[in-house]
CHARMM-style PDB file with segment names, atoms N, HN, CA, C and O in Angstrom:
ATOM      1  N   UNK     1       4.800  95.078  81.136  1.00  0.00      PROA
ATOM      2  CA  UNK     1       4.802  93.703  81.562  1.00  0.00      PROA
ATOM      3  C   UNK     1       6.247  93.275  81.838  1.00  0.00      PROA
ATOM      4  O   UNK     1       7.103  93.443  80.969  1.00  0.00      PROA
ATOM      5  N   UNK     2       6.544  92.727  83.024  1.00  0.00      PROA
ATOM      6  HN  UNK     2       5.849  92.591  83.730  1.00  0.00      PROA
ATOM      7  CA  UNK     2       7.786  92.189  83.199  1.00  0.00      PROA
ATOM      8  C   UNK     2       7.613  90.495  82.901  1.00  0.00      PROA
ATOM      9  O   UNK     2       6.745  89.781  83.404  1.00  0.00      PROA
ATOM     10  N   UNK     3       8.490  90.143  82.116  1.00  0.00      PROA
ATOM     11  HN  UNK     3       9.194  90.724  81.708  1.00  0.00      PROA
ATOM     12  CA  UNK     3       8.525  88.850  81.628  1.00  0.00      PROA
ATOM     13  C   UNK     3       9.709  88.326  82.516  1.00  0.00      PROA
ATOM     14  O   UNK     3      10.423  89.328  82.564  1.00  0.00      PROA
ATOM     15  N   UNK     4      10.409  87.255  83.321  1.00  0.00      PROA
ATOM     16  HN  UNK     4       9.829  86.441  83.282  1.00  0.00      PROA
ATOM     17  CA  UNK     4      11.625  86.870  83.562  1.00  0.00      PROA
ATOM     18  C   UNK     4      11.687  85.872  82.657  1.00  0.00      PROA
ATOM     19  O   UNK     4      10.863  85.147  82.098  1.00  0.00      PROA
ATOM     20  N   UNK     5      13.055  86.028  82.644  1.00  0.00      PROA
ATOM     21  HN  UNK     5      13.723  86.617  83.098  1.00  0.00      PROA
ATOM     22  CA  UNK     5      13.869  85.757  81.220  1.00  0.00      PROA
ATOM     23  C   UNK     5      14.263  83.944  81.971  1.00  0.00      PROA
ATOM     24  O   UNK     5      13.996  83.737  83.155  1.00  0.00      PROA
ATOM     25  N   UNK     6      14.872  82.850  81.114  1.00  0.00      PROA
ATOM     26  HN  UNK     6      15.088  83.018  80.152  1.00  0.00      PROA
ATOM     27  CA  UNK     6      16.005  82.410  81.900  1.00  0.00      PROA
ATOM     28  C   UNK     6      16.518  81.849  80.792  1.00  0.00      PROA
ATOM     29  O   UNK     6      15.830  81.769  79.775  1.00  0.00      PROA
ATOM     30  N   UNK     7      17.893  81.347  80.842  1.00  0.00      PROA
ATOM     31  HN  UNK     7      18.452  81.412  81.668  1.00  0.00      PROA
ATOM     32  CA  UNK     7      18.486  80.511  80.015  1.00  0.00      PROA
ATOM     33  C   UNK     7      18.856  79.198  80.182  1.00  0.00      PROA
ATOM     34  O   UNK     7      19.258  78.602  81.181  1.00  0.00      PROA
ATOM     35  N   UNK     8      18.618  78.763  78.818  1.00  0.00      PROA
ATOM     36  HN  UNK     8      18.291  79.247  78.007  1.00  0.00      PROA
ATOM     37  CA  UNK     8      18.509  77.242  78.551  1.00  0.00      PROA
ATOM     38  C   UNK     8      19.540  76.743  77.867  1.00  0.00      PROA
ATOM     39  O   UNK     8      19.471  76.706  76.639  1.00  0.00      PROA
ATOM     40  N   UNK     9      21.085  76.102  78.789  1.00  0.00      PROA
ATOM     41  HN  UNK     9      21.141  76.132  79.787  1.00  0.00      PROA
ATOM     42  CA  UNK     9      22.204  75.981  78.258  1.00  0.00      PROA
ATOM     43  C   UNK     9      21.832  75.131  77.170  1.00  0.00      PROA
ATOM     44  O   UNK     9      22.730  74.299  77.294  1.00  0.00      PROA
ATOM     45  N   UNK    10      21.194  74.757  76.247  1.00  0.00      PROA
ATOM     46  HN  UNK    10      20.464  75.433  76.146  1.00  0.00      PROA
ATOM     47  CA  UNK    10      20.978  74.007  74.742  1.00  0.00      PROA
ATOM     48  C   UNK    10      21.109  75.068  74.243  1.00  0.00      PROA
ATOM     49  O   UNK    10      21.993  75.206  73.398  1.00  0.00      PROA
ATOM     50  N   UNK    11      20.090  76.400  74.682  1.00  0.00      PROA
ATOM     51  HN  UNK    11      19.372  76.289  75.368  1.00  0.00      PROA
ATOM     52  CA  UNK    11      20.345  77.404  73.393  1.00  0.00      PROA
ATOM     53  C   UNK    11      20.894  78.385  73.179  1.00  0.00      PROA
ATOM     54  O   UNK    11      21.898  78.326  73.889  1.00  0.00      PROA
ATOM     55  N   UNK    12      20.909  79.621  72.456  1.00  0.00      PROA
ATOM     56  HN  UNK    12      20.093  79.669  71.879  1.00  0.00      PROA
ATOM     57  CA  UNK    12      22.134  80.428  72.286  1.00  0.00      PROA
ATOM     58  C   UNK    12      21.105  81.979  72.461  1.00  0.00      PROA
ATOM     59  O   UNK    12      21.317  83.147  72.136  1.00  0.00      PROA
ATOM     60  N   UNK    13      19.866  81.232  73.180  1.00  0.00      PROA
ATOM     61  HN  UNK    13      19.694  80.283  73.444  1.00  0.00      PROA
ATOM     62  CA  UNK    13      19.238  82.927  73.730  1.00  0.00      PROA
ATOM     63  C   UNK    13      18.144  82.567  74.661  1.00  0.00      PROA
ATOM     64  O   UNK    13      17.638  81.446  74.716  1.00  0.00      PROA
ATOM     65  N   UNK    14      17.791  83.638  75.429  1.00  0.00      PROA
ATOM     66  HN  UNK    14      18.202  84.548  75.385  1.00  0.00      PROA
ATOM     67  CA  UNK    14      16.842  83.218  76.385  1.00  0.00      PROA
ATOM     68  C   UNK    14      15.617  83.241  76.069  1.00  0.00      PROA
ATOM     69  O   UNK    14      15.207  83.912  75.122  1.00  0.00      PROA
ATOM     70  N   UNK    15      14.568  82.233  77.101  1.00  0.00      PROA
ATOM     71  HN  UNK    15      14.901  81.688  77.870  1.00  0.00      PROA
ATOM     72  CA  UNK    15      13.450  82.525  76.952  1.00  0.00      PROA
ATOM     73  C   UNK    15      12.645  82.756  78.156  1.00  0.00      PROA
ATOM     74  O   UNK    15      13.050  82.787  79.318  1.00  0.00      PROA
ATOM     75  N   UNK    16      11.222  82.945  77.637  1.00  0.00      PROA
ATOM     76  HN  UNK    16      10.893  82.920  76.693  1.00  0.00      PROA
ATOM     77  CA  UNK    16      10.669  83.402  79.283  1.00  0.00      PROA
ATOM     78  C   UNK    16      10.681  81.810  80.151  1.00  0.00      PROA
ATOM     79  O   UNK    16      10.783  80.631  79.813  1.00  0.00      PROA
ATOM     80  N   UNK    17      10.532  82.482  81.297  1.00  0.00      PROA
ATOM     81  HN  UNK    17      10.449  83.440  81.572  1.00  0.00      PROA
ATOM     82  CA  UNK    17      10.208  81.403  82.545  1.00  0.00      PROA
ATOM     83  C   UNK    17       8.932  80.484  82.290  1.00  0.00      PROA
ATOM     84  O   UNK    17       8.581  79.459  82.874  1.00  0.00      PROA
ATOM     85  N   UNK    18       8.553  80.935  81.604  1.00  0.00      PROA
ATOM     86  HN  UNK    18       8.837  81.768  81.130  1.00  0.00      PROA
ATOM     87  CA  UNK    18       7.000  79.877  81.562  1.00  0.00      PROA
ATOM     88  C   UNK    18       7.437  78.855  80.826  1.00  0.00      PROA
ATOM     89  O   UNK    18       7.606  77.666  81.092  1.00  0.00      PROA
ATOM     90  N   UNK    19       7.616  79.579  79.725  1.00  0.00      PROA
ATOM     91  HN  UNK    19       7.479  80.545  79.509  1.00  0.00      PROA
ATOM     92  CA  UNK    19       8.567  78.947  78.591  1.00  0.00      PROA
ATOM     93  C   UNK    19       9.498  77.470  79.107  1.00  0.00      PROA
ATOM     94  O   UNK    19       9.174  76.287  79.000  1.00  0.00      PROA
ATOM     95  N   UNK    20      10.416  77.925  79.534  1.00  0.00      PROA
ATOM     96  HN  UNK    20      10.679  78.886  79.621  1.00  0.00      PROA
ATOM     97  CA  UNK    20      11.521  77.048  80.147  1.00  0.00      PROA
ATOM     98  C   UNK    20      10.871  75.827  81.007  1.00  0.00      PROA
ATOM     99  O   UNK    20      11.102  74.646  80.747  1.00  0.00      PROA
ATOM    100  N   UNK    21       9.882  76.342  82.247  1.00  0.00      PROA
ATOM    101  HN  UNK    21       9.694  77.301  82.459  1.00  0.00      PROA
ATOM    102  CA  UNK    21       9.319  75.648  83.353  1.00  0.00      PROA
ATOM    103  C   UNK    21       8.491  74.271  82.686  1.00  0.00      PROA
ATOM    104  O   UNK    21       8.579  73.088  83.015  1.00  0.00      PROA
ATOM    105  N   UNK    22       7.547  75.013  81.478  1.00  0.00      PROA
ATOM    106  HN  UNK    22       7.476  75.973  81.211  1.00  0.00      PROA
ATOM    107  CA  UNK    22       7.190  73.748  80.726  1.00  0.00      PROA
ATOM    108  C   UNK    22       7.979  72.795  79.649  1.00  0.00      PROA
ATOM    109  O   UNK    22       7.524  71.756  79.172  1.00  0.00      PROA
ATOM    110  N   UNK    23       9.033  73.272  79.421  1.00  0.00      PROA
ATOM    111  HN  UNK    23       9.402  74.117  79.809  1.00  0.00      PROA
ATOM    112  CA  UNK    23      10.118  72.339  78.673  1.00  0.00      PROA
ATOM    113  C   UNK    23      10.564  71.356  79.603  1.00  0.00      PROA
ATOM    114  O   UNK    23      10.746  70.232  79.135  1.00  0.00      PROA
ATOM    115  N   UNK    24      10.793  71.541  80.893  1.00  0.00      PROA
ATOM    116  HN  UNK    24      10.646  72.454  81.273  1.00  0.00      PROA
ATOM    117  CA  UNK    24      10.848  70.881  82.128  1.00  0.00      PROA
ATOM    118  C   UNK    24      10.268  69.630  82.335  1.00  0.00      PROA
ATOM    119  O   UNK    24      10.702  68.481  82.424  1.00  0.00      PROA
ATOM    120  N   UNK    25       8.800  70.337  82.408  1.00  0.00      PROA
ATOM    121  HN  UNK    25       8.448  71.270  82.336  1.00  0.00      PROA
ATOM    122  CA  UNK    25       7.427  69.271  82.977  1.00  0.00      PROA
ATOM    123  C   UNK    25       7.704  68.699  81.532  1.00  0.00      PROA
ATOM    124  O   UNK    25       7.798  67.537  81.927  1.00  0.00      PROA
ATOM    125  N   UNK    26       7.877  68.607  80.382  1.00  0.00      PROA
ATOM    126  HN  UNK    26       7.801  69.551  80.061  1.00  0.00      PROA
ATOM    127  CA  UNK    26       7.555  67.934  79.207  1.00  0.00      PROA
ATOM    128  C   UNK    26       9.009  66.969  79.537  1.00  0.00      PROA
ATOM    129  O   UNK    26       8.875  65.997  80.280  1.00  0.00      PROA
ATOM    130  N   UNK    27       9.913  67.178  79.153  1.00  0.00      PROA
ATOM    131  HN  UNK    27      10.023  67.968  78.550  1.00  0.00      PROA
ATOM    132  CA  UNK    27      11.096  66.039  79.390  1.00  0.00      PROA
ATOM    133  C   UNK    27      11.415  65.567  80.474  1.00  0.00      PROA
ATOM    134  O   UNK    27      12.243  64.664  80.593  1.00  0.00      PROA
ATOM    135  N   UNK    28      10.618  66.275  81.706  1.00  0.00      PROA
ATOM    136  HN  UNK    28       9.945  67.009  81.609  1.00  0.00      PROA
ATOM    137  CA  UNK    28      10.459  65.019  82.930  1.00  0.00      PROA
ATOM    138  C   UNK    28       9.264  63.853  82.529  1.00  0.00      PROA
ATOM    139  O   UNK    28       9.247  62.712  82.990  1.00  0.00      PROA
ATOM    140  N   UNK    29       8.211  64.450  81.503  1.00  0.00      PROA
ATOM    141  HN  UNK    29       8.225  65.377  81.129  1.00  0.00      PROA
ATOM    142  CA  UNK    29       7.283  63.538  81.621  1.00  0.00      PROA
ATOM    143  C   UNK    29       7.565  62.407  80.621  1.00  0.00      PROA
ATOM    144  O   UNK    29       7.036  61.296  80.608  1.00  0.00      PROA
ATOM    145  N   UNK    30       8.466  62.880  79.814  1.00  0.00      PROA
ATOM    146  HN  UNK    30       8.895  63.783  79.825  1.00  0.00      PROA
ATOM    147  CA  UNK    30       9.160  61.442  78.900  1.00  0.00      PROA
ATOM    148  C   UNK    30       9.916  60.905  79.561  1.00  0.00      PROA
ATOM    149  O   UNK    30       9.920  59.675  79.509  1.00  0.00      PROA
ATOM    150  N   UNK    31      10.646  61.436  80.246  1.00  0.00      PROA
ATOM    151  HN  UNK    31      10.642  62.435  80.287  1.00  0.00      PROA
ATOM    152  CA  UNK    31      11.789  60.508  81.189  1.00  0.00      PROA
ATOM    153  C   UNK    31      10.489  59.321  82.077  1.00  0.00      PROA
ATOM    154  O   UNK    31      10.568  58.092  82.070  1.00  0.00      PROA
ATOM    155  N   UNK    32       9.649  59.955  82.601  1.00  0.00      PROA
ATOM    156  HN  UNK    32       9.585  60.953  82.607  1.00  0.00      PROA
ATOM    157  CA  UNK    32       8.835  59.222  83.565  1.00  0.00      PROA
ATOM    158  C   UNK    32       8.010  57.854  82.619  1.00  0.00      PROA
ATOM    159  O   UNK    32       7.857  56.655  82.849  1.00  0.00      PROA
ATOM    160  N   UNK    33       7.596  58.802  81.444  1.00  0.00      PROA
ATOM    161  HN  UNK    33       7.720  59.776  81.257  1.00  0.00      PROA
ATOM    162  CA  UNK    33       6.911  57.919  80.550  1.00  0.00      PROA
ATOM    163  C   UNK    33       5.177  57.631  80.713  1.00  0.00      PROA
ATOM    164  O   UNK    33       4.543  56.613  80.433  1.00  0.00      PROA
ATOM    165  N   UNK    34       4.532  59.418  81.478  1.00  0.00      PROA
ATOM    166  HN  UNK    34       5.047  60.245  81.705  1.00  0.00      PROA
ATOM    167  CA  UNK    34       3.766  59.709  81.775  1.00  0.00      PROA
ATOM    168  C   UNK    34       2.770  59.335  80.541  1.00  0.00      PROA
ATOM    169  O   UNK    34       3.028  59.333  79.338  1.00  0.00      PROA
ATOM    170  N   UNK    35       1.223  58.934  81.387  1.00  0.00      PROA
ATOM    171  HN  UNK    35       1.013  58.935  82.365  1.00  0.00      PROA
ATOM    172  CA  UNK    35       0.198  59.090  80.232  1.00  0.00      PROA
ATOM    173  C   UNK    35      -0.407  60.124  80.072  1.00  0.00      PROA
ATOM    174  O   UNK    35      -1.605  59.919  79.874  1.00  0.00      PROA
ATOM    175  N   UNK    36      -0.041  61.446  80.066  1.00  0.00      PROA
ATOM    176  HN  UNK    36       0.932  61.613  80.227  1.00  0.00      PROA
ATOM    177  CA  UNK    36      -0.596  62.640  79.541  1.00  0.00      PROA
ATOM    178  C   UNK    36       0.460  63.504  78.611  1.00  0.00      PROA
ATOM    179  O   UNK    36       0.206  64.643  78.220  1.00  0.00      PROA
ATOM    180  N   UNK    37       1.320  63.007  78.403  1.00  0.00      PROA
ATOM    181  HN  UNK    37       1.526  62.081  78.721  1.00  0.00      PROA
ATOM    182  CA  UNK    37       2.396  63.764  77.449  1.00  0.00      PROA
ATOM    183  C   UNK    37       1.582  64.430  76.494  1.00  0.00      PROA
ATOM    184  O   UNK    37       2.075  65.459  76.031  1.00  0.00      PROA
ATOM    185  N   UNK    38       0.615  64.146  76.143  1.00  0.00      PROA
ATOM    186  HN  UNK    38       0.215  63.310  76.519  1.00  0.00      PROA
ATOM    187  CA  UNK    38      -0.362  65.193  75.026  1.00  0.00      PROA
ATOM    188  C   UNK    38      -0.702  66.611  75.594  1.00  0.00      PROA
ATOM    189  O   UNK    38      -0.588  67.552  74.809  1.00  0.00      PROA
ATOM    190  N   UNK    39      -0.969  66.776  76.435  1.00  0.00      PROA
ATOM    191  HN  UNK    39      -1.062  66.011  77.073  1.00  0.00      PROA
ATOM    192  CA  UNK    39      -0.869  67.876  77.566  1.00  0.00      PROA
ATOM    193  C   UNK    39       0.426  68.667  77.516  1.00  0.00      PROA
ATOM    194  O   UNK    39       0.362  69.852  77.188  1.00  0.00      PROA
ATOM    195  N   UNK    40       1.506  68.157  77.790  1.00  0.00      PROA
ATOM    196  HN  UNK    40       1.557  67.195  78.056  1.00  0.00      PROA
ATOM    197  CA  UNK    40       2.839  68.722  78.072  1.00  0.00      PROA
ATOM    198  C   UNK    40       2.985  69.153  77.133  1.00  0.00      PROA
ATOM    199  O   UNK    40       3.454  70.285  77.019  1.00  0.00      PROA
ATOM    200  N   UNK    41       2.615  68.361  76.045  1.00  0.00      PROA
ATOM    201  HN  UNK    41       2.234  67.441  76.138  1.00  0.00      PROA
ATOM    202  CA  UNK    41       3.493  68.658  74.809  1.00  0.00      PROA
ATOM    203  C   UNK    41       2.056  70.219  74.215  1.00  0.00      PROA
ATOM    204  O   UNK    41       2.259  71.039  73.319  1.00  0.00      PROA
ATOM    205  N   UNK    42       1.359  70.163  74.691  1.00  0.00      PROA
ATOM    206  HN  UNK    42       1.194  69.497  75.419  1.00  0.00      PROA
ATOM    207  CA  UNK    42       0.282  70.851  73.684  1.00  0.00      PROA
ATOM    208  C   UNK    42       0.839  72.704  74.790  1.00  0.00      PROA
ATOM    209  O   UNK    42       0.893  73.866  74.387  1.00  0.00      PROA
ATOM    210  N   UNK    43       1.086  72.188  75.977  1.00  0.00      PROA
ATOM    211  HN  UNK    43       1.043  71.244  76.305  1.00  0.00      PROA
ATOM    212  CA  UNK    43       1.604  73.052  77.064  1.00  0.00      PROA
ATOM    213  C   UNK    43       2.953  74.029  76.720  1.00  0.00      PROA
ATOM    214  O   UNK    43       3.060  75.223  76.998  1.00  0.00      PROA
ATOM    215  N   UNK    44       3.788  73.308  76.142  1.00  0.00      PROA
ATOM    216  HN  UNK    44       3.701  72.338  75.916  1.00  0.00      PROA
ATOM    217  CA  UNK    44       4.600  73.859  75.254  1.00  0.00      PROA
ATOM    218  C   UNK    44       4.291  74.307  74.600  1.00  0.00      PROA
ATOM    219  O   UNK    44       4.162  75.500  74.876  1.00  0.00      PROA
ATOM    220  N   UNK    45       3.898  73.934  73.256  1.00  0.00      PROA
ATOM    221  HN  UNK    45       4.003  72.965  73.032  1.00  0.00      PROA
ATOM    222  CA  UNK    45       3.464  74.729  71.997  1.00  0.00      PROA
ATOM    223  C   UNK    45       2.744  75.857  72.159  1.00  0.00      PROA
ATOM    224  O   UNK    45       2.918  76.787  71.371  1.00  0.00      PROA
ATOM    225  N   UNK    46       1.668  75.975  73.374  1.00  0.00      PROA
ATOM    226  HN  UNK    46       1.527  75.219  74.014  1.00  0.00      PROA
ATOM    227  CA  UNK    46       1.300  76.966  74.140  1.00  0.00      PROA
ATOM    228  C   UNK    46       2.058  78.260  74.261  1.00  0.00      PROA
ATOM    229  O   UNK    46       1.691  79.384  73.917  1.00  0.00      PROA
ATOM    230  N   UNK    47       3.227  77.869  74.836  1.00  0.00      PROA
ATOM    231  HN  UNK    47       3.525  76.956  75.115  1.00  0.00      PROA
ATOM    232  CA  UNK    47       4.086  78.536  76.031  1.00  0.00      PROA
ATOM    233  C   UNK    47       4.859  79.312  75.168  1.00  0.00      PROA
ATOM    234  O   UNK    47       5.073  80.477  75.503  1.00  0.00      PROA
ATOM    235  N   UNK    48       5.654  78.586  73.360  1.00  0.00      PROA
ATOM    236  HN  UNK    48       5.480  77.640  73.087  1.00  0.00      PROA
ATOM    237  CA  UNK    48       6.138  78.948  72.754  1.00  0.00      PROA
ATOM    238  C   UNK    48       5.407  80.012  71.665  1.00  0.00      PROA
ATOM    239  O   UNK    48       5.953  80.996  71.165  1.00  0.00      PROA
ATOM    240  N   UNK    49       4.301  79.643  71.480  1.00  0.00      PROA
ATOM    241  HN  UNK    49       3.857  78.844  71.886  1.00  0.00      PROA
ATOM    242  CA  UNK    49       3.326  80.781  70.701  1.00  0.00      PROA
ATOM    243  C   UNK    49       2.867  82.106  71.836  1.00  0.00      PROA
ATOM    244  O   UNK    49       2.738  83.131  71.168  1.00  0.00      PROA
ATOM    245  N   UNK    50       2.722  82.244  72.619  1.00  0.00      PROA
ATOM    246  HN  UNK    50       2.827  81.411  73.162  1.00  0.00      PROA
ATOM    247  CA  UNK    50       2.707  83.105  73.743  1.00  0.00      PROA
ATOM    248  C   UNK    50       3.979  84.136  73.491  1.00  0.00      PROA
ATOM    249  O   UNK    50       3.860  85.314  73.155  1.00  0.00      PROA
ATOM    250  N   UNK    51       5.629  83.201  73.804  1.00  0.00      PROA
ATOM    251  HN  UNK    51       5.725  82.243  74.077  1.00  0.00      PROA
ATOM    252  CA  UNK    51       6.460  83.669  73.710  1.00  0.00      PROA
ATOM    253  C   UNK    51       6.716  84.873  72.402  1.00  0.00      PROA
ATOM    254  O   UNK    51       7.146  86.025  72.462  1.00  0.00      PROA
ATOM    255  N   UNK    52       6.228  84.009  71.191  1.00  0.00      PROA
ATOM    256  HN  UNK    52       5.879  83.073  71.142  1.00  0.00      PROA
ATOM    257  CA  UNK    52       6.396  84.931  70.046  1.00  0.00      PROA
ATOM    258  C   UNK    52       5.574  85.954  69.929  1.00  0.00      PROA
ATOM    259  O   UNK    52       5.820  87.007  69.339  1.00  0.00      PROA
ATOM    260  N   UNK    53       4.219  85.555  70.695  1.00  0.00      PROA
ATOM    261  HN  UNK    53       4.020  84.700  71.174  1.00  0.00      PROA
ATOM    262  CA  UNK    53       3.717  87.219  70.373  1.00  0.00      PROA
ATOM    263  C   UNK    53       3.736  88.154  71.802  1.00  0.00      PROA
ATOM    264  O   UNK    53       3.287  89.300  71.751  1.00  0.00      PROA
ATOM    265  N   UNK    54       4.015  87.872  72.459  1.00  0.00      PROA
ATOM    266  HN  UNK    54       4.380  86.942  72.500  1.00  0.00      PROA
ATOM    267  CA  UNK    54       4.720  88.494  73.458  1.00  0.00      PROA
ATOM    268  C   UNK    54       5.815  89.221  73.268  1.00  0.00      PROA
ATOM    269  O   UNK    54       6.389  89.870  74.142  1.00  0.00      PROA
ATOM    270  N   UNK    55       6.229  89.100  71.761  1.00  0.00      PROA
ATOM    271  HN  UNK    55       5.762  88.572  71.051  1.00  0.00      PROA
ATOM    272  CA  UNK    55       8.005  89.880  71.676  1.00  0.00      PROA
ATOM    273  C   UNK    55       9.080  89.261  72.094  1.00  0.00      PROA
ATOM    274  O   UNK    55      10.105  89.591  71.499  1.00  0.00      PROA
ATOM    275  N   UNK    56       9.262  87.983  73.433  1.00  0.00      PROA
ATOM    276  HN  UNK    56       8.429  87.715  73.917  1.00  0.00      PROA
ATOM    277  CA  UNK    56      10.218  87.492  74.254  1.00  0.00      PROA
ATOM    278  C   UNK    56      11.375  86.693  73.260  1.00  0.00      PROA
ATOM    279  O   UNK    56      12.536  86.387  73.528  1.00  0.00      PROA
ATOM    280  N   UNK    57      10.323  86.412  71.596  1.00  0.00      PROA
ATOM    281  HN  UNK    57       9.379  86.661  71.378  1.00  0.00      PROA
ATOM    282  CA  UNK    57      11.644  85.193  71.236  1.00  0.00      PROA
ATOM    283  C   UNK    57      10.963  86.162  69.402  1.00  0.00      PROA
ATOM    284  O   UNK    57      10.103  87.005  69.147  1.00  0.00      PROA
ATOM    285  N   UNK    58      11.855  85.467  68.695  1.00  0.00      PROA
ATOM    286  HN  UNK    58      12.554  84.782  68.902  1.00  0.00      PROA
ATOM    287  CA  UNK    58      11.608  85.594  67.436  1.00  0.00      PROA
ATOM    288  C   UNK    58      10.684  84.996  66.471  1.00  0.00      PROA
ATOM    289  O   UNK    58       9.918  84.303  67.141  1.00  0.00      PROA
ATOM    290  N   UNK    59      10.439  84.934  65.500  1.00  0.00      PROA
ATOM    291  HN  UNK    59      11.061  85.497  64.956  1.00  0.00      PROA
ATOM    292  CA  UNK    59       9.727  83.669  64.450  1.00  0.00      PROA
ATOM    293  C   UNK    59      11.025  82.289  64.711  1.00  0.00      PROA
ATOM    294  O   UNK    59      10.913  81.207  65.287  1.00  0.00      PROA
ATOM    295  N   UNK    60      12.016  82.823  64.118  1.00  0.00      PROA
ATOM    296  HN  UNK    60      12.107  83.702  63.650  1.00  0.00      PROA
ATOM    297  CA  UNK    60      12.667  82.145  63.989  1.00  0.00      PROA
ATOM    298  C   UNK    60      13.487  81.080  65.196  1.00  0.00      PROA
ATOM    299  O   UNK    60      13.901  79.984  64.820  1.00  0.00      PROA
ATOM    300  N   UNK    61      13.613  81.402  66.241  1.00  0.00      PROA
ATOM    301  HN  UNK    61      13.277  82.293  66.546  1.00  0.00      PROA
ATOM    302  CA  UNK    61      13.942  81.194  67.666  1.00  0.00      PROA
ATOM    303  C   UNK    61      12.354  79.885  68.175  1.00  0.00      PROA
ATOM    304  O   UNK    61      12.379  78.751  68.654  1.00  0.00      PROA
ATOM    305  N   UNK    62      11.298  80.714  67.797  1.00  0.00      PROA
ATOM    306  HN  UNK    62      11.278  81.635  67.408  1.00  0.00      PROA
ATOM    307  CA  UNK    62       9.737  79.877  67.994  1.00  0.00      PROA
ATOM    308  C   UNK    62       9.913  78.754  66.924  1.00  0.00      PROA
ATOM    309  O   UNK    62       8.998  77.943  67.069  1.00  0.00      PROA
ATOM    310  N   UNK    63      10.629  78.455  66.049  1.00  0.00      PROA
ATOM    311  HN  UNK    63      11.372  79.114  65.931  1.00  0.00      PROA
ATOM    312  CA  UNK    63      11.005  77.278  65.018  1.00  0.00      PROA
ATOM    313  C   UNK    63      12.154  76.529  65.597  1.00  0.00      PROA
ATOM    314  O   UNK    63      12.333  75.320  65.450  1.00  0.00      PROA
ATOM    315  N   UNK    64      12.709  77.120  66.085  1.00  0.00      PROA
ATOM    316  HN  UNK    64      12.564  78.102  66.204  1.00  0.00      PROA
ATOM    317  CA  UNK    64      13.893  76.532  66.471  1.00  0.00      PROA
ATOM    318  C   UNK    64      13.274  75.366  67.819  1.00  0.00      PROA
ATOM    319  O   UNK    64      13.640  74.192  67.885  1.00  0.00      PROA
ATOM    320  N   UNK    65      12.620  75.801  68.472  1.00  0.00      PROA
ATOM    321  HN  UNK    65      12.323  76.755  68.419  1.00  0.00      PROA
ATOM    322  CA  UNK    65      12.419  75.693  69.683  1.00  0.00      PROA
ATOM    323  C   UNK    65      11.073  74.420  69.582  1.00  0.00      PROA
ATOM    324  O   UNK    65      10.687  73.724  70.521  1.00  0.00      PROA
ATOM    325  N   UNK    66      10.622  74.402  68.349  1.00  0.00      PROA
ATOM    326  HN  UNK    66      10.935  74.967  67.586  1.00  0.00      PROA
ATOM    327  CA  UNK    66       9.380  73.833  68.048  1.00  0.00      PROA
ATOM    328  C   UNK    66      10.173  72.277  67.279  1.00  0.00      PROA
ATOM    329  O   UNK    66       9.623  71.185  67.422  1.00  0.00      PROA
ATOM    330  N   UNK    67      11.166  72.391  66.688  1.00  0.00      PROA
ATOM    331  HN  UNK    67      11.612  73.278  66.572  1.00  0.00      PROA
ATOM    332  CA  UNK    67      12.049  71.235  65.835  1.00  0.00      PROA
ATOM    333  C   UNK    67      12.979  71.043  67.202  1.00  0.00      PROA
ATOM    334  O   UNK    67      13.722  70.070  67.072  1.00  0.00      PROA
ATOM    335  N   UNK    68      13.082  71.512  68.083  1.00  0.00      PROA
ATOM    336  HN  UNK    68      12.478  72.302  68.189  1.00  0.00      PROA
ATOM    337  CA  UNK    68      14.376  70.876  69.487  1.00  0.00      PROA
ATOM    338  C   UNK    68      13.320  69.966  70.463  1.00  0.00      PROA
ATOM    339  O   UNK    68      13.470  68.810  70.860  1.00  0.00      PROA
ATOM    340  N   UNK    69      12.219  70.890  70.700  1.00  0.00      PROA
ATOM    341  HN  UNK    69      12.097  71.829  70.378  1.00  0.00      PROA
ATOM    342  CA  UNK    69      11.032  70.097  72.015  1.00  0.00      PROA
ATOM    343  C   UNK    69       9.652  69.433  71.070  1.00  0.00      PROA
ATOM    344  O   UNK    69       8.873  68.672  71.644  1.00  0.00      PROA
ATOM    345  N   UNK    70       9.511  69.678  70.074  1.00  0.00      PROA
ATOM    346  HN  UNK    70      10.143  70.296  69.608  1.00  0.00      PROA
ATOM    347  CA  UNK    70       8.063  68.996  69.568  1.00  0.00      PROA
ATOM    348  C   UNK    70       8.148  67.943  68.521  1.00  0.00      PROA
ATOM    349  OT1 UNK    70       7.123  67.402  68.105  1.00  0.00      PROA
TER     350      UNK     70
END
């Protein structure tokens, strides 16, 4: 499986593209002040549990990432 990677100048390692793309849609949708942020946000938590068992991030990196966006 090829995962693309990208980095997220907040943090100090990369994560996958899915990953990143929905951290995106989630803090555009607070900036906007969208009524589905339950979505975004559940889209993330998604994206970040994926990540960890996918191998792409750590336990610890998936905590990190869960106390910065959730």
């Amino acid at each position: 499986m090829n995962i693309k990677m990208k980095i997220d100048s907040s943090l100090s390692f990369k994560i996958p593209e899915y990953l990143y793309d929905d951290i995106v849609r989630l803090q555009k949708g607070i900036e906007d002040n969208v009524n589905y942020l339950d979505c975004l946000y559940d889209e993330v938590q998604g994206s970040i549990n994926l990540a960890y068992y996918d191998h792409c991030i750590s336990w610890e990196q998936a905590e990190e990432l869960r106390k910065k966006y959730l």
